[in-house]
C-alpha positions as CSV (number, residue, x, y, z in Angstrom):
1,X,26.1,-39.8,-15.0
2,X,23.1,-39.8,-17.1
3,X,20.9,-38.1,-14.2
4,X,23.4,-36.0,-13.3
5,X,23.0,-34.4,-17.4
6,X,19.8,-34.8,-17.3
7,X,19.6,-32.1,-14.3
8,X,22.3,-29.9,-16.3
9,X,20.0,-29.9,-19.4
10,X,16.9,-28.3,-17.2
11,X,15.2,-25.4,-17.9
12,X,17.1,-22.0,-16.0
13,X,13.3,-21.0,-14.4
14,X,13.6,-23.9,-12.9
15,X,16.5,-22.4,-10.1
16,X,13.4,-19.8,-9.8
17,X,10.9,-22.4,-9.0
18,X,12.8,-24.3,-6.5
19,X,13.4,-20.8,-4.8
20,X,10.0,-20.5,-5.1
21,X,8.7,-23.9,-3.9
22,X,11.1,-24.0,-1.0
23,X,9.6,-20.4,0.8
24,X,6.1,-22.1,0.6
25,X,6.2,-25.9,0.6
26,X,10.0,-26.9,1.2
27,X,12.4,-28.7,-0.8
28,X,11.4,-31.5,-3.1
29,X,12.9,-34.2,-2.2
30,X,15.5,-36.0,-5.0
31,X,13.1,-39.6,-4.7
32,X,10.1,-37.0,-5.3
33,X,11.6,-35.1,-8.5
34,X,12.8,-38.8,-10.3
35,X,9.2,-40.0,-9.9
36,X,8.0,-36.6,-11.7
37,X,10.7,-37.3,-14.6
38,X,9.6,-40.9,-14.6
39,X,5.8,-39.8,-14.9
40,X,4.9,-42.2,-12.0
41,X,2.4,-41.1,-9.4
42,X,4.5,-40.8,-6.2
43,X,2.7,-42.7,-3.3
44,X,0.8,-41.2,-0.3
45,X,2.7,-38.6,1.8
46,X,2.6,-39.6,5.6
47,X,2.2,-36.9,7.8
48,X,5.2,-34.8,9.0
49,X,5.8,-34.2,12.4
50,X,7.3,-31.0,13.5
51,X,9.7,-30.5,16.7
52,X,6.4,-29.9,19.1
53,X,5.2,-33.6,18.1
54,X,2.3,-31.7,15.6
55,X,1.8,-33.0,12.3
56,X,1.0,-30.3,9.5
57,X,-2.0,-30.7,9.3
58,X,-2.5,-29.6,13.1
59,X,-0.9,-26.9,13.0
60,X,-2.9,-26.0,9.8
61,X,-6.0,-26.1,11.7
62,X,-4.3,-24.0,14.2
63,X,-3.4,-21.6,12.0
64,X,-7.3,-21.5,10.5
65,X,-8.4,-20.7,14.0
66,X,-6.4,-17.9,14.8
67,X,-7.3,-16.8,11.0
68,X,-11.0,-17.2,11.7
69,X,-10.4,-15.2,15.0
70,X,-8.1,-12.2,13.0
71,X,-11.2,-11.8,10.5
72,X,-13.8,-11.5,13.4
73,X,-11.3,-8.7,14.5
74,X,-10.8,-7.0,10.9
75,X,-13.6,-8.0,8.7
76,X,-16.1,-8.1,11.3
77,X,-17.8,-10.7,9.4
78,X,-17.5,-14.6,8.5
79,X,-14.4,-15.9,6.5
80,X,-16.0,-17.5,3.3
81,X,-15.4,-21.1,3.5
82,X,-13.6,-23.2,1.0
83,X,-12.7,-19.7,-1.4
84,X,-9.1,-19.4,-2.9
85,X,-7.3,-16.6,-1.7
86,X,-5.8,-13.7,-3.6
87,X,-2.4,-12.2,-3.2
88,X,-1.3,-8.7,-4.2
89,X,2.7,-7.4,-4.3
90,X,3.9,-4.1,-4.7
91,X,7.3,-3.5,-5.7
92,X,9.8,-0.6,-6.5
93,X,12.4,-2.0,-9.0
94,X,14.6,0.9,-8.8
95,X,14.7,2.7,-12.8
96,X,18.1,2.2,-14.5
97,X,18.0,6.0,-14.7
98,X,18.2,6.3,-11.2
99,X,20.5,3.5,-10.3
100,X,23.9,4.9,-9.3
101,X,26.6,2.7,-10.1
102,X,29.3,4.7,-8.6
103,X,29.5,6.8,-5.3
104,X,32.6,9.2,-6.9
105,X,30.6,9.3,-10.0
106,X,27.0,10.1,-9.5
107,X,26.5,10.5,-13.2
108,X,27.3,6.7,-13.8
109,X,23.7,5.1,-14.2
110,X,23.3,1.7,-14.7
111,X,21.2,2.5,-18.0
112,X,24.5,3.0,-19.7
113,X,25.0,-0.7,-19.4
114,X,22.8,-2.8,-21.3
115,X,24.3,-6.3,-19.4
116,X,23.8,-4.7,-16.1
117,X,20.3,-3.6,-16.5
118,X,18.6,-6.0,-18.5
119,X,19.9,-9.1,-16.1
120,X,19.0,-7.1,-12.8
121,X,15.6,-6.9,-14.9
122,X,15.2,-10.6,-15.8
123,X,15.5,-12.1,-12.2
124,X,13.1,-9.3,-11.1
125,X,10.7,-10.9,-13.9
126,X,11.9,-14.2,-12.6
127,X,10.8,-13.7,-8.8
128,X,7.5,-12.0,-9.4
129,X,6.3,-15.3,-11.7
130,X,8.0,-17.6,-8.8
131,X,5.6,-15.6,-6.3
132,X,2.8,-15.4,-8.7
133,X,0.9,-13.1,-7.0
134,X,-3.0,-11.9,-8.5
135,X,-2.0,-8.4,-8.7
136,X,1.0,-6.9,-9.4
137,X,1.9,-3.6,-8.8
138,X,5.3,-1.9,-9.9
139,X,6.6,1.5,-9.8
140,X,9.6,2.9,-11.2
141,X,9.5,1.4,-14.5
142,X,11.6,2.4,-17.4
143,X,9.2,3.3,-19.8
144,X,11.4,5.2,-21.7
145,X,13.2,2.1,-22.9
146,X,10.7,0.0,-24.9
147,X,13.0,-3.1,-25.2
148,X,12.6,-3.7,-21.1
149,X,8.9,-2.6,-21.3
150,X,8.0,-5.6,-24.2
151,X,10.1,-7.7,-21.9
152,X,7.9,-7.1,-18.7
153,X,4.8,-7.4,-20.9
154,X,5.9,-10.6,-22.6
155,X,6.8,-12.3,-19.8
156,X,3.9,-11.6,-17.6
157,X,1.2,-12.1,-20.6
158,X,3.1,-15.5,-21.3
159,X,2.0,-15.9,-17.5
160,X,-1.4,-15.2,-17.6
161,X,-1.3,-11.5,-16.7
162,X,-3.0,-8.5,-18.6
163,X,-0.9,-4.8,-17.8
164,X,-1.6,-1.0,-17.7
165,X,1.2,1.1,-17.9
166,X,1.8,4.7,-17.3
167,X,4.4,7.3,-17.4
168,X,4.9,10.2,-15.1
169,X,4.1,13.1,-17.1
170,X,6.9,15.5,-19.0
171,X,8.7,12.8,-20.3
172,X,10.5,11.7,-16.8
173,X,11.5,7.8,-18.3
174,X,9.8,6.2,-15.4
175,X,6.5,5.1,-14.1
176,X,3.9,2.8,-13.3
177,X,3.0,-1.0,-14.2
178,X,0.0,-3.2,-12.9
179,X,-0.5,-6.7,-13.9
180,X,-3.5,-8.6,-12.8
181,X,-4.0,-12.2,-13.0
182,X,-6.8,-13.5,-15.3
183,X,-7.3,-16.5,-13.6
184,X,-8.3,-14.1,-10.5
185,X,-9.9,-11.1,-12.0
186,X,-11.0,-9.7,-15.1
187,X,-10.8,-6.3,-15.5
188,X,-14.0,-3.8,-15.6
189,X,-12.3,-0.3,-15.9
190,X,-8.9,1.3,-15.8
191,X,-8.1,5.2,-14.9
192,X,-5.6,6.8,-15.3
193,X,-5.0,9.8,-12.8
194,X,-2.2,12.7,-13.4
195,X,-1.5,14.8,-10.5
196,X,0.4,17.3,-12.7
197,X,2.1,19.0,-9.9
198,X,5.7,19.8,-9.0
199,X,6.7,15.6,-9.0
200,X,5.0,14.9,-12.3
201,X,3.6,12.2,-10.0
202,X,0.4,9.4,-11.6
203,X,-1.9,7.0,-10.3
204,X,-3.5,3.9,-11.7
205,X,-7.0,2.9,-10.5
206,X,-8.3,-0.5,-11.5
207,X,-11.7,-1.8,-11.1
208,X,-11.7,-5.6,-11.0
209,X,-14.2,-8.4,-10.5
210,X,-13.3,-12.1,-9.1
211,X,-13.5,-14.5,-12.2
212,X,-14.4,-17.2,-9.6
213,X,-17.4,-16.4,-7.3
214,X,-16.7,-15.8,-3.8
215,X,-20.2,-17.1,-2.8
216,X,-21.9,-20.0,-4.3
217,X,-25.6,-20.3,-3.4
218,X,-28.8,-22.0,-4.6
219,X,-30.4,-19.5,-6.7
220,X,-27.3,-17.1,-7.4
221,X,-23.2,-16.1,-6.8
222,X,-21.7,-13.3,-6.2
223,X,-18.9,-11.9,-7.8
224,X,-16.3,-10.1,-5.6
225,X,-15.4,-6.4,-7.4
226,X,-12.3,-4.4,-6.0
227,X,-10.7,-1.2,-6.4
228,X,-7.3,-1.4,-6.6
229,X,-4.5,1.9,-6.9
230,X,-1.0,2.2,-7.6
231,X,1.1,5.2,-7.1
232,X,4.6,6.4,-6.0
233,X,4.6,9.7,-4.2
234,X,6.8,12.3,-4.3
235,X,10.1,11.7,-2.5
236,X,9.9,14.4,0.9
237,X,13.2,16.2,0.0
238,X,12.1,18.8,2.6
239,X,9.3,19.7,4.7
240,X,8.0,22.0,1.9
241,X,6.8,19.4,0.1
242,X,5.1,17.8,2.8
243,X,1.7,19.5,1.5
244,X,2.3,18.7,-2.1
245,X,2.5,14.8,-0.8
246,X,-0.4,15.7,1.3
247,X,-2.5,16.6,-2.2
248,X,-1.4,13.7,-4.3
249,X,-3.0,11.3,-2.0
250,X,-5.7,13.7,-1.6
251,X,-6.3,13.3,-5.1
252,X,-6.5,9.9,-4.9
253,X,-8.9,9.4,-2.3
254,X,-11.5,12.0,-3.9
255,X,-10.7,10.1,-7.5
256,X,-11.8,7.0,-5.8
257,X,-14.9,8.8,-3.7
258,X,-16.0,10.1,-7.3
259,X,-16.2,6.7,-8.9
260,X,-17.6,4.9,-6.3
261,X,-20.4,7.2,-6.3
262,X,-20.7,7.1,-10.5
263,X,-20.8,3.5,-10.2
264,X,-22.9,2.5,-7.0
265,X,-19.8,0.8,-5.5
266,X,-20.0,2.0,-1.6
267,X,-19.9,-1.5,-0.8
268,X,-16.3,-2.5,-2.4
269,X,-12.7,-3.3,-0.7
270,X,-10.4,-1.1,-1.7
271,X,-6.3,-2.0,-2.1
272,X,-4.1,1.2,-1.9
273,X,-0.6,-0.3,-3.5
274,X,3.3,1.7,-3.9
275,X,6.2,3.5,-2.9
276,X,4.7,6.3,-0.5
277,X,8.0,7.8,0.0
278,X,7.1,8.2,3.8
279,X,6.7,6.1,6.7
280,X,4.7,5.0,9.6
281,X,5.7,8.0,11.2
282,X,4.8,10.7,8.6
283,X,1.4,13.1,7.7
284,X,0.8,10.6,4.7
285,X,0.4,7.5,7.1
286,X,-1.9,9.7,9.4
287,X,-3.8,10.5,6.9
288,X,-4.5,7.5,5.8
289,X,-5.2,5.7,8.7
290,X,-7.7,8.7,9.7
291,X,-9.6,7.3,6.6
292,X,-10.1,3.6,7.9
293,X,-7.3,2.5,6.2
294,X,-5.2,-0.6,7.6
295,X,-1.4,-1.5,7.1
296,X,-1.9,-4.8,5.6
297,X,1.7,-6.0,6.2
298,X,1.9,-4.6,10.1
299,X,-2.1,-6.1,10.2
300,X,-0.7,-9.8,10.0
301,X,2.3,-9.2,11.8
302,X,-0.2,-7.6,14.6
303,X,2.2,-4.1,14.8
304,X,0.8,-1.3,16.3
305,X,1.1,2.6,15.1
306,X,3.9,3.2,16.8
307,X,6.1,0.4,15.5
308,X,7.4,1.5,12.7
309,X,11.3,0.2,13.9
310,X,10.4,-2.9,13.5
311,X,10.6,-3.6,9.3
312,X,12.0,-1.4,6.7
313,X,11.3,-1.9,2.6
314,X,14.0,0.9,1.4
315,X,17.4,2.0,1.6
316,X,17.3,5.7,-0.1
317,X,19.7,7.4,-1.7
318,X,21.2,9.0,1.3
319,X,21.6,5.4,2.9
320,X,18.6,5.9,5.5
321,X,16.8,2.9,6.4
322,X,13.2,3.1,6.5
323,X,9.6,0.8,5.7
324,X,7.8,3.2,2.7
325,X,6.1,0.3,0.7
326,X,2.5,-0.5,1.6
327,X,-0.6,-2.2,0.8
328,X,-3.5,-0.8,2.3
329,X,-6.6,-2.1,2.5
330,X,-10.5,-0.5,3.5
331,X,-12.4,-2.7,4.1
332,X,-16.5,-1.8,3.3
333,X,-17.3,-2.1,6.6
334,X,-15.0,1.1,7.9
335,X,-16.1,3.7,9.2
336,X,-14.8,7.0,7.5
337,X,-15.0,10.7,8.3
338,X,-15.5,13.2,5.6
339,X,-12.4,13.5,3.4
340,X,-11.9,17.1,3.9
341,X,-11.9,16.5,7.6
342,X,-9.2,14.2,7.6
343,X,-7.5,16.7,5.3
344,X,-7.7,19.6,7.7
345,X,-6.8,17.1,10.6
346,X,-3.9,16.2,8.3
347,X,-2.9,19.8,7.9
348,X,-2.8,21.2,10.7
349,X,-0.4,18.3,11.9
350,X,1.6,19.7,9.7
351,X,1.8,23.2,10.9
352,X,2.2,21.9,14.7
353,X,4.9,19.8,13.3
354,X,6.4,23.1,11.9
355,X,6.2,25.0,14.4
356,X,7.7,22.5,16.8
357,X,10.7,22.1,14.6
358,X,12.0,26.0,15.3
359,X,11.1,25.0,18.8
360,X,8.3,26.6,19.7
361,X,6.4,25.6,22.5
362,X,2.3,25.3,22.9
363,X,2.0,29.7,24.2
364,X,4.9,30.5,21.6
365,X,3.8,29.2,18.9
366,X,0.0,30.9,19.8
367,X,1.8,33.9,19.9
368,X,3.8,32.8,16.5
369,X,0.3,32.5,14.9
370,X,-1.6,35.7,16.2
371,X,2.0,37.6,14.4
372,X,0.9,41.4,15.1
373,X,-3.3,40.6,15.7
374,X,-4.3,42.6,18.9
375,X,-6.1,40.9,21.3
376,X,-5.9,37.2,22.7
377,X,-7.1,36.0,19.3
378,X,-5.7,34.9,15.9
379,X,-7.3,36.9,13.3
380,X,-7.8,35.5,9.6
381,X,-5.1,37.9,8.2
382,X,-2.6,37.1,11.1
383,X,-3.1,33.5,10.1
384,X,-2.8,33.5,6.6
385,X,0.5,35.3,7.4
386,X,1.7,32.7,9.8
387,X,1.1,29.7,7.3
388,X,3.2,32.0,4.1
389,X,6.2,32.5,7.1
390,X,5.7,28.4,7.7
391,X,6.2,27.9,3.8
392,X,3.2,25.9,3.7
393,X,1.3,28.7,1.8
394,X,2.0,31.3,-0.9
395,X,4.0,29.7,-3.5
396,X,2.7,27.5,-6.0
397,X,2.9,23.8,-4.3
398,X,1.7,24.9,-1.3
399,X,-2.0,25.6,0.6
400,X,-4.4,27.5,-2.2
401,X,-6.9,30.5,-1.2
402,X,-9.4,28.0,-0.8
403,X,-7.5,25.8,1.3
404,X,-6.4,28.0,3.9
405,X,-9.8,29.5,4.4
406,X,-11.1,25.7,4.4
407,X,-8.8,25.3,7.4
408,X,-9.9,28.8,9.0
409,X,-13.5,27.5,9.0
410,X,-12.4,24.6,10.8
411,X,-10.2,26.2,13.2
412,X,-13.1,28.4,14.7
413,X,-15.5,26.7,15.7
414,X,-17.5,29.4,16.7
415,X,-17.4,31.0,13.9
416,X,-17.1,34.5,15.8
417,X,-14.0,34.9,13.1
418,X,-11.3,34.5,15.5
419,X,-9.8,32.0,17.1
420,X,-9.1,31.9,20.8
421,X,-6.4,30.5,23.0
422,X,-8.9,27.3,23.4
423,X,-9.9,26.9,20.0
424,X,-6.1,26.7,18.8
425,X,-5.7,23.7,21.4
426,X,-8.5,21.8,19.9
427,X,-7.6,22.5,16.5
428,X,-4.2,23.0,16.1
429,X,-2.1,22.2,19.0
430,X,-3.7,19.1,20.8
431,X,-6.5,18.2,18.8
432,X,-7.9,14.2,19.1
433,X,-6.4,11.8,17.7
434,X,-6.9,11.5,14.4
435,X,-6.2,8.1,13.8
436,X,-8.9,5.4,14.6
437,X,-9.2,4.2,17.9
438,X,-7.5,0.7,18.6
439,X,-10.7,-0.5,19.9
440,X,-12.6,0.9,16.8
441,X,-9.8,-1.5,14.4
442,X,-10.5,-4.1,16.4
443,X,-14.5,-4.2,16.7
444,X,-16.1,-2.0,13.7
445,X,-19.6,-1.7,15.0
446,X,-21.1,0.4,12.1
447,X,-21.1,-0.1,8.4
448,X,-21.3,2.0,5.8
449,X,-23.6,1.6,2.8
450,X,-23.6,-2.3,2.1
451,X,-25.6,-3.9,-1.3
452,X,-29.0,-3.0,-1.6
453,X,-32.0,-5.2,-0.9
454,X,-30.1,-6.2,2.5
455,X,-27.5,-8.3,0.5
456,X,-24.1,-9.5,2.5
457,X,-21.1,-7.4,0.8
458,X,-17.9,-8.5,0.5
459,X,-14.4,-7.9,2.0
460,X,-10.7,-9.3,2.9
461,X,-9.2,-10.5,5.6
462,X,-5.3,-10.1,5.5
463,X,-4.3,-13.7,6.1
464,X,-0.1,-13.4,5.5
465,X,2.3,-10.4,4.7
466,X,5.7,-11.2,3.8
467,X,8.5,-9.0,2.9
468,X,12.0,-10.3,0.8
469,X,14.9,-10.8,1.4
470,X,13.9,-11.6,5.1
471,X,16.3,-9.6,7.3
472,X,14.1,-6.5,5.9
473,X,11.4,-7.9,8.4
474,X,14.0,-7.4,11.4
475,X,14.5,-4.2,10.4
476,X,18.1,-4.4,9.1
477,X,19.4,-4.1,4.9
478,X,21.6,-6.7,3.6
479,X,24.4,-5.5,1.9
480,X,23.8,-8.8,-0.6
481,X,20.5,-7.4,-1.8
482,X,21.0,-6.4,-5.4
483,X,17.3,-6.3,-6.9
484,X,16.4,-3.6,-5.7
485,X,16.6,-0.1,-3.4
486,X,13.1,-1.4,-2.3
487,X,12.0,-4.6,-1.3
488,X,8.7,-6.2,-2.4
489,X,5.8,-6.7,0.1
490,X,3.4,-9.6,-1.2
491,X,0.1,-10.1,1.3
492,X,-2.5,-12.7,0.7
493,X,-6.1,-12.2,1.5
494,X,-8.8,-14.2,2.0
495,X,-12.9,-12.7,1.2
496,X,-15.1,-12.2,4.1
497,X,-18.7,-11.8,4.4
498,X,-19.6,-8.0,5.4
499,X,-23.0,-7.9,7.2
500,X,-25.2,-4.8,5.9
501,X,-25.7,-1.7,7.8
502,X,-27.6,-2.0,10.9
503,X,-27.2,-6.0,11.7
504,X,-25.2,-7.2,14.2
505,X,-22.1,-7.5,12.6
506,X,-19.4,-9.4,15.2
């Protein structure tokens, strides 16, 4: 009886830590947990065999081969032996302002209801210190109400964590949040970055160093620094805004191109966390990918491009299914084409995506862009005519002056000032591929700038990826789920050595 009220009169994180502890090391077992409360030291464990005959520790060792073997593939460099790894979750939590508790009601949020709200809240809190991730990055935040925001930063600065906040501009209620460990990383610089456009959209970028050096030598270590953004894009409504999503991440890249060159940090990983509102199949993605970017989460479950059935993160408000929550990661050693380039690329994907929604076929859809030009050729006027018909141009959200001649520069290629039947193929219709070769993920055989003086830089490897709760993974929602309309994607990473530019590097 006495144990029995002893485990009633336990702390209620507790339930949270036994969650916790049994997704990574298993139950403890009851002999285990009286020793703890008895403060004696609990004898050797003998190894555990699994079904195959394998202890633990073999398949451990297993593991750390196939590990070594992924990071020869995606770090194209040596893992760094003996360094703790770092773990990163991002994680929608659905706004109280935006939670409908009622289908015949729309207008019956759950941040009329102080119970309903601040619970959901608490065992949000509750899961993110069980999974204790280095970085933490949430969207969706209720700003607006300042008792839940002093409970998020209570909580997580009890835990160790130091926070940025942001608001989407004109006063929308929500917005961003990212925690970062301190026994991880300290924090060198924080920017914040408004798009100001039709979403009221933000960004957070945070530059980080390592508190523990991921290389101990002789003479000197080296402290790992990262760039790390959070974001939530604008949700795609319709195809009009596919531009204005298109920009915001646009925006992003360029804010992080301008930093790294004001602070000399070619040579840094950079972590692209949030809600992207679009998935595997969309421009966004594309673009993204065309920029070295990898999918951290479909990196360790070895999913290609064209998988994107296989997991899902969100169930919107229209009760569609689909996976919208990454973590990317660019590593230093990727190779990237110019930024613009990827956004022209980008672009006119979207304009063959257009054009093939009203069913037009390759010679239609020539003719649909020449509109009244005489000749064989698209002329400048003809096209900027086109795009205003398409509705990516012309109104305030879409393709500036400068944009569409941008894109009429890159379109001919000849620079005669029209474009022929073979230069809208290459361009436009059936340009290549703008995503990096399968063979190029695999075996980077370029750097780009590393450290100077010939120094080693620094990367990560993505060692796991898990999503909650697990039927998300099979591509399925449970109807139980009740955190969240998203559901948090924690990945781990371990550092790898990058070799400098011009060395073998694999």
């Amino acid at each position: 009886v006495a144990h029995k009220e002893r485990r009633s009169e336990k702390d209620p994180a507790d339930g949270a830590i036994r969650a916790f502890r049994s997704r990574t090391v298993g139950p403890t077992l009851p002999s285990e947990r009286s020793r703890r409360r008895r403060g004696r030291a609990a004898p050797p464990a003998k190894p555990r065999k699994e079904r195959n005959g394998e202890s633990v520790g073999d398949r451990r060792k297993q593991r750390q081969k196939r590990n070594v073997k992924k990071t020869l593939r995606m770090g194209c460099g040596s893992m760094v032996g003996s360094e703790r790894c770092v773990s990163c979750t991002t994680f929608n939590i659905l706004a109280p302002i935006y939670k409908r508790l009622s289908e015949e009601d729309q207008s019956c949020r759950e941040s009329q209801y102080r119970a309903y709200w601040l619970s959901r809240n608490e065992r949000i809190i509750d899961r993110l210190l069980g999974d204790r991730s280095s970085i933490i990055c949430l969207q969706e935040v209720w700003l607006g109400n300042d008792e839940l925001v002093d409970m998020y930063e209570k909580r997580l600065g009890d835990a160790g964590y130091v926070s940025f906040k942001l608001a989407r501009t004109n006063n929308r209620g929500d917005g961003l949040l990212t925690a970062v460990h301190g026994d991880y990383f300290k924090i060198l610089n924080h920017q914040k970055l408004l798009f100001n456009d039709f979403g009221d959209r933000v960004a957070q970028l945070l530059h980080v160093e390592s508190v523990v050096p991921f290389c101990h030598g002789q003479k000197s270590s080296v402290q790992q620094q990262v760039l790390i953004v959070n974001t939530h894009l604008l949700f795609p409504h319709d195809s009009s805004l596919c531009i204005v999503r298109l920009q915001q991440v646009y925006k992003i890249l360029q804010c992080i191109e301008t930093y790294q060159k004001e602070h000399n940090l070619d040579s840094v990983p950079i972590i692209l966390c949030g809600d992207w509102n679009g998935s595997k199949r969309g421009h966004v993605y594309k673009f993204l990918r065309s920029q070295g970017f990898v999918s951290s989460y479909d990196t360790a479950h070895e999913y290609s491009d064209v998988d994107a059935h296989k997991w899902v993160s969100h169930r919107n408000h229209r009760g569609n299914i689909c996976g919208v929550d990454f973590i990317w990661l660019l590593n230093p050693n990727k190779h990237r084409k110019p930024l613009r380039t990827s956004w022209n690329e980008a672009v006119f994907g979207i304009i063959k995506y257009l054009l093939r929604a009203v069913s037009l076929a390759e010679d239609n859809a020539f003719a649909f862009l020449k509109v009244d030009s005489p000749g064989d050729c698209i002329t400048y006027s003809g096209f900027c005519r086109a795009l205003h018909q398409l509705g990516v141009a012309g109104h305030p959200h879409g393709l500036s002056p400068d944009d569409t001649k941008d894109l009429w520069i890159q379109a001919d290629t000849d620079g005669n000032g029209v474009v022929d039947y073979e230069e809208f193929q290459q361009r436009i219709w059936s340009p290549k591929c703008c995503e990096p070769l399968e063979e190029q993920i695999a075996v980077e055989t370029r750097g780009t700038q590393a450290r100077e003086g010939g120094q080693l830089a620094f990367g990560f490897n993505v060692e796991d990826a898990v999503l909650f709760p697990p039927e998300v993974e099979q591509g399925t929602w449970p109807e139980n789920y009740s955190l969240s309309d998203h559901a948090p994607l924690t990945v781990t990473f371990s550092p790898v050595r990058i070799p400098p530019c011009g060395q073998p590097v694999c």
